[in-house]
Backbone as CSV, one residue per row, in Angstrom:
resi,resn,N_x,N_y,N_z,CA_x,CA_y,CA_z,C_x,C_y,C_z
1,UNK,30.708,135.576,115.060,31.264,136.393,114.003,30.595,135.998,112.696
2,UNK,30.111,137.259,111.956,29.775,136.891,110.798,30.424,135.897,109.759
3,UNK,30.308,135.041,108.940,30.817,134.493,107.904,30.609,135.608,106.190
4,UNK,31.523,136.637,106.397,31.422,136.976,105.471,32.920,137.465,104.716
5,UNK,33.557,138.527,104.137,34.851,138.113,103.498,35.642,139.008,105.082
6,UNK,35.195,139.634,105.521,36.476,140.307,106.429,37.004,138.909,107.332
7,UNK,38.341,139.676,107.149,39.553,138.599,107.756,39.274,138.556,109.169
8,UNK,39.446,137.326,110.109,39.356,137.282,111.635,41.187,137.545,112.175
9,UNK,41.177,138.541,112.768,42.533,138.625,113.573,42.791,137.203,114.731
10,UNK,42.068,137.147,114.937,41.598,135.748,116.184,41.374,134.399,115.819
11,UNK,42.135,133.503,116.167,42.558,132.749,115.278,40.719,131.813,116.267
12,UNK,39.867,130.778,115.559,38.959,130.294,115.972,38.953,129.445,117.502
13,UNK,40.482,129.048,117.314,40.564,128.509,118.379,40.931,128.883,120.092
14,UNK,41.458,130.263,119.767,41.549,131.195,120.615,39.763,132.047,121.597
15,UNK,39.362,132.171,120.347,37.932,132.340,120.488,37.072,131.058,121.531
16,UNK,37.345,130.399,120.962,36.378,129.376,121.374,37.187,128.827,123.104
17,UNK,38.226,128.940,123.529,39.285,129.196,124.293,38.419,129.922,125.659
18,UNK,38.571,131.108,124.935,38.197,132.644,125.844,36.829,132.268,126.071
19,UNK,35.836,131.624,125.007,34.096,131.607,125.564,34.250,130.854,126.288
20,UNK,34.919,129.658,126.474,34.877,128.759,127.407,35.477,129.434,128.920
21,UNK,36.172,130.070,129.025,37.012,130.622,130.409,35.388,131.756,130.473
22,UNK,34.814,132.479,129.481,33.753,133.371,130.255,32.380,132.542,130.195
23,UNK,32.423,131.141,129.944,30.962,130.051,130.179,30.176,130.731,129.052
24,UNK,30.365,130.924,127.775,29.554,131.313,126.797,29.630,130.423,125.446
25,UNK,30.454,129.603,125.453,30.652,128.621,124.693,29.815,128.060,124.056
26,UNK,29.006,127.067,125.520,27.297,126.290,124.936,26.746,127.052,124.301
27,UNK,26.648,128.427,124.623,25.250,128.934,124.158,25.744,129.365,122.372
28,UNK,27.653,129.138,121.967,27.907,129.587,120.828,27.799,127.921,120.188
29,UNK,27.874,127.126,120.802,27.789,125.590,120.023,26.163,125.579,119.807
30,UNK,25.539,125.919,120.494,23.989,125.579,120.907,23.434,126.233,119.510
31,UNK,23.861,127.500,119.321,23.092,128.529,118.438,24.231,128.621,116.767
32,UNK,25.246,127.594,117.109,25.680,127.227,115.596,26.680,128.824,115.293
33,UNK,27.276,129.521,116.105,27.997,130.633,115.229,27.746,131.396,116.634
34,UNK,28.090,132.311,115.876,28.502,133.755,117.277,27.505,134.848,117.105
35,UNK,26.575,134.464,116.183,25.335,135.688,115.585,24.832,136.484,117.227
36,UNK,24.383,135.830,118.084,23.257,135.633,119.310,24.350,136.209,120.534
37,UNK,25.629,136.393,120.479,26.597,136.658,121.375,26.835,137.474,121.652
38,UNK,26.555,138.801,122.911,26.192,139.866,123.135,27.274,140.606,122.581
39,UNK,27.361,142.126,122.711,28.619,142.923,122.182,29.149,143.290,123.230
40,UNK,28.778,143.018,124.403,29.718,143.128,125.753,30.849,141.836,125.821
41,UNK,29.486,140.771,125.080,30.426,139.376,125.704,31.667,139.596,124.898
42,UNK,31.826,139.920,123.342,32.249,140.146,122.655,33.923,140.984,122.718
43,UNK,33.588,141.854,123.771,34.050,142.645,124.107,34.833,142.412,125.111
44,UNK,34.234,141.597,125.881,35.487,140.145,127.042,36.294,139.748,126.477
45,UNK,35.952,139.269,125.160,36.443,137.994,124.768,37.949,138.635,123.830
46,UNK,37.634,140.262,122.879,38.731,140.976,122.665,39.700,141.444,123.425
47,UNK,39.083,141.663,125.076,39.936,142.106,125.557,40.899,141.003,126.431
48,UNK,40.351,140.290,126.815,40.940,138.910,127.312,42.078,138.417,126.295
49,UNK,42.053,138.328,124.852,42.912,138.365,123.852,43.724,139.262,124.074
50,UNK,43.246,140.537,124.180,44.696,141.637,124.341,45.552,141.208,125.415
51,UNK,44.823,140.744,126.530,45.837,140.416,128.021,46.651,139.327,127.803
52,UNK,46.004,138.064,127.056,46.810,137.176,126.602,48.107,137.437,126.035
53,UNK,47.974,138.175,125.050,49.054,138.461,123.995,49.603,139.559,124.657
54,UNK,49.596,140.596,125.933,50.242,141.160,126.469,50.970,140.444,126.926
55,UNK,50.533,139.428,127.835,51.887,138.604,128.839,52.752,137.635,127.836
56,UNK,52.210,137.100,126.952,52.956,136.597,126.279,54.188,137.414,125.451
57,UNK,54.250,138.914,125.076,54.945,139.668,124.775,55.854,139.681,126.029
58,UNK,55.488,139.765,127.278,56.075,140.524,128.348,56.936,138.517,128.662
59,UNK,56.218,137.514,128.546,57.393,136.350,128.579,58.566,136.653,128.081
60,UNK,58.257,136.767,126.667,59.561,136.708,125.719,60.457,137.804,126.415
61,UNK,60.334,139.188,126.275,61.021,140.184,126.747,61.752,139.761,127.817
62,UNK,61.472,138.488,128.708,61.887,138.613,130.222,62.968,137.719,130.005
């Protein structure tokens, strides 16, 4: 993710969380930032967040 003023919904540690469960991690420690990180991988990594925070909605409810 860029370092520039837009706000991250995703908290860093969540991020770094999810690269590790899809093995993309090294290559975001390796290359210093998320510049080099495909827009598919990207795109795991949002949606894997949505599923998270789905079941965690669907805990509480239960």
């Amino acid at each position: 993710m860029s370092s520039n003023n837009k706000k991250s919904l995703m908290s860093a540690a969540l991020k770094e969380e999810i690269a590790k469960e899809l093995g993309v991690y090294d290559q975001v420690k390796k290359d210093g930032g998320w510049n080099n990180v495909s827009s598919k991988t990207c795109g795991k990594i949002v949606s894997t967040a949505i599923e998270i925070a789905n079941r965690s909605v669907e805990n509480k409810n239960s």
